[in-house]
N, C-alpha and C positions, 0 to 999 in steps of 0.2 A: 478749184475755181472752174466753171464752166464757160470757158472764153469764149466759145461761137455764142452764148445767152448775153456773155457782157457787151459783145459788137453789137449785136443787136441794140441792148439797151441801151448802147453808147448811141447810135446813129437815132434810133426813137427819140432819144433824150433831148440830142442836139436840134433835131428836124424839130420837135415839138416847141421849141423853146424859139428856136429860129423865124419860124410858123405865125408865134405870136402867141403861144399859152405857158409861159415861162412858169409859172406858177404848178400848173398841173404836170408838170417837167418833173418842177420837185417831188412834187407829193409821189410821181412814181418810181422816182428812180434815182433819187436821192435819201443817202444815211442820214443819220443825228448830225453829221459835223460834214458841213462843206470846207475846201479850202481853194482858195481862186489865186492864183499866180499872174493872170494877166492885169498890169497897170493899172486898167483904165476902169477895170467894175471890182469894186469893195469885195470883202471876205464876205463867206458864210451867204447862205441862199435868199438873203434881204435885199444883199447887193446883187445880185445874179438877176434874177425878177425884175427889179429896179432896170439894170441895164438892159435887158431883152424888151420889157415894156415900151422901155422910149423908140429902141431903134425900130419897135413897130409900129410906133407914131410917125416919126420921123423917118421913117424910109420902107412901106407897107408892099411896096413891089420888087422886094430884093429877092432873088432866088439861090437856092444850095441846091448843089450837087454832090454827091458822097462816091467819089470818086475810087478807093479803097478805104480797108481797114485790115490793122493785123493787131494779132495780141498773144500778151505772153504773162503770163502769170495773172495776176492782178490789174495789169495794164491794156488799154487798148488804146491805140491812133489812127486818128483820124485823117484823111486827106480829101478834102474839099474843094470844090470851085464853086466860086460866091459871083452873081453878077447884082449890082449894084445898078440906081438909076442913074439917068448917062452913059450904060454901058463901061461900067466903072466895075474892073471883074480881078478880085484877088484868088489867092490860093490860100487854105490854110492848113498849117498841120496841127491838131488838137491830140493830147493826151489826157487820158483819164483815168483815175484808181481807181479801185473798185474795192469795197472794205468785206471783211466775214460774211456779209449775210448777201451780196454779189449788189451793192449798191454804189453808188459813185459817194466818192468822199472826195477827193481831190482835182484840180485842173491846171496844166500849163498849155499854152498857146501860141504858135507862131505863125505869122500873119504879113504876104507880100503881095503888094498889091502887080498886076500880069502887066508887063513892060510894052508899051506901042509899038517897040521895034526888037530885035531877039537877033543876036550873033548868029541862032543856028536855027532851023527849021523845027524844033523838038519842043510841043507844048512842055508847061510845067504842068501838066498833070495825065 
């Protein structure tokens, strides 16, 4: 596995998708078989499209930041900061497979949204 190739392709994939070309996300950097772990968008790269589409409908001035990334094997994660409109700004940590041919096959997600107020001075990202 070429892990600095897969970071790359992880942060392309997600920015592209994020962006507003969910479609062309797939076609580069996507295997035969997606698998989607988060709730809220269907398995398999119908659903993926499907949900990236809207949210660019529905929300076309949201910005990402790729804060890091690290990877180990097959894997790479992601850490994000997402601002939303209203200033509505989460963090997220995304991981990603990567199958034999260095493509994404799978995704799990975890997603909080940055609190108005913090016990400690120390961003979450």
């Amino acid at each position: 596995m070429d892990t600095e190739k897969n970071k790359q392709n992880a942060i392309s994939f997600y920015r592209m998708a994020y962006e507003g070309n969910p479609q062309k996300a797939i076609e580069l950097y996507v295997g035969d078989k997606y698998i989607q772990h988060n709730p809220t968008v269907a398995t398999g790269t119908q659903g993926f499209i499907d949900y990236f589409e809207r949210m660019q409908i529905e929300f076309p001035d949201k910005s990402i930041n790729f804060v890091r990334s690290i990877a180990e094997g097959d894997l790479v994660a992601l850490h994000t900061h997402q601002i939303w409109p209203d200033d509505d700004q989460y963090i997220t940590m995304d991981f990603f497979r990567f199958d034999e041919n260095g493509k994404i096959c799978e995704h799990w997600d975890s997603i909080q949204q940055i609190p108005k107020t913090s016990a400690n001075k120390n961003t979450m990202y």
